[in-house]
C-alpha positions in Angstrom: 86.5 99.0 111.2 86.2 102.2 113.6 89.3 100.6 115.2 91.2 101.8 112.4 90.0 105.3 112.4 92.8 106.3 114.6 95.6 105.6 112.5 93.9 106.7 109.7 93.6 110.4 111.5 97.0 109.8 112.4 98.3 109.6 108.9 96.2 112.2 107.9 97.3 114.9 110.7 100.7 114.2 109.6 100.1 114.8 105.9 98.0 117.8 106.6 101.6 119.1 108.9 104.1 118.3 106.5 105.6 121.1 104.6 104.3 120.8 100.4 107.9 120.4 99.8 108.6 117.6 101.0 106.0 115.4 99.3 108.3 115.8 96.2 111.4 116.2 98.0 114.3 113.6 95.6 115.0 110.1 97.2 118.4 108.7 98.0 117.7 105.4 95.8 115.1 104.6 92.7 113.6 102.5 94.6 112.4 104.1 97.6 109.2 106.3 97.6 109.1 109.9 98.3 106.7 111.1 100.9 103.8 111.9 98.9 104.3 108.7 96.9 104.0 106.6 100.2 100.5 108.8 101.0 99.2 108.0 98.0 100.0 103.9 98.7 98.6 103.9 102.0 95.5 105.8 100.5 95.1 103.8 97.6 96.3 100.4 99.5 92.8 101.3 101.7 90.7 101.7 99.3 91.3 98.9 97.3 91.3 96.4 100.7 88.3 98.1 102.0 86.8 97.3 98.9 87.9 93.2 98.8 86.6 93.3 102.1 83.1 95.0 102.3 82.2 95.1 98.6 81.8 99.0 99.4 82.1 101.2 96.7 85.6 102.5 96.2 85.4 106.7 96.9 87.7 106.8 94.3 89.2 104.5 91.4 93.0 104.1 92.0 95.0 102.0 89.7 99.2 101.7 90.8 100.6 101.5 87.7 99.0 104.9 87.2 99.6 107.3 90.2 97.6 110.5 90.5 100.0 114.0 91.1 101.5 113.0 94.2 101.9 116.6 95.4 100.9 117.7 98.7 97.0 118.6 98.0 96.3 115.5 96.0 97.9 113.3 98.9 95.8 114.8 101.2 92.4 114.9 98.9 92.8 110.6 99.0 93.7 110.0 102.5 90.5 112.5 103.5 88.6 110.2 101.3 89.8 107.1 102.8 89.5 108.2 106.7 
């Protein structure tokens, strides 16, 4: 898996740049994600295929239908978790 490590740094750097604003920021259509709703999918998407695929604990529960605050700090507190 350390292949993966440098896209994971990758999405965290770019997290970790972005402006708290614009994790929030309104989207065009309903069904589009804002920013900080697609950091919390590709954290959560990680966690739970990491899991399938080593039997690893997850670092942290995430269920979809229930998103945690998708606010800049909580963003970047699951993709730190996950890289």
């Amino acid at each position: 898996m350390n292949h993966l490590l440098p896209e994971g740094q990758f999405t965290l750097d770019v997290s970790e740049g972005d402006c708290p604003q614009n994790f929030t920021v309104s989207k065009p259509n309903p069904g589009e994600m804002t920013f900080g709703e697609q950091m919390i999918h590709i954290a959560g998407g990680n966690v739970f295929r990491f899991h399938q695929i080593t039997g690893l604990p997850a670092p942290f529960a995430f269920d979809p239908a229930h998103l945690p605050p998708t606010n800049k700090e909580s963003a970047v507190k699951l993709l730190e978790a996950v890289v």
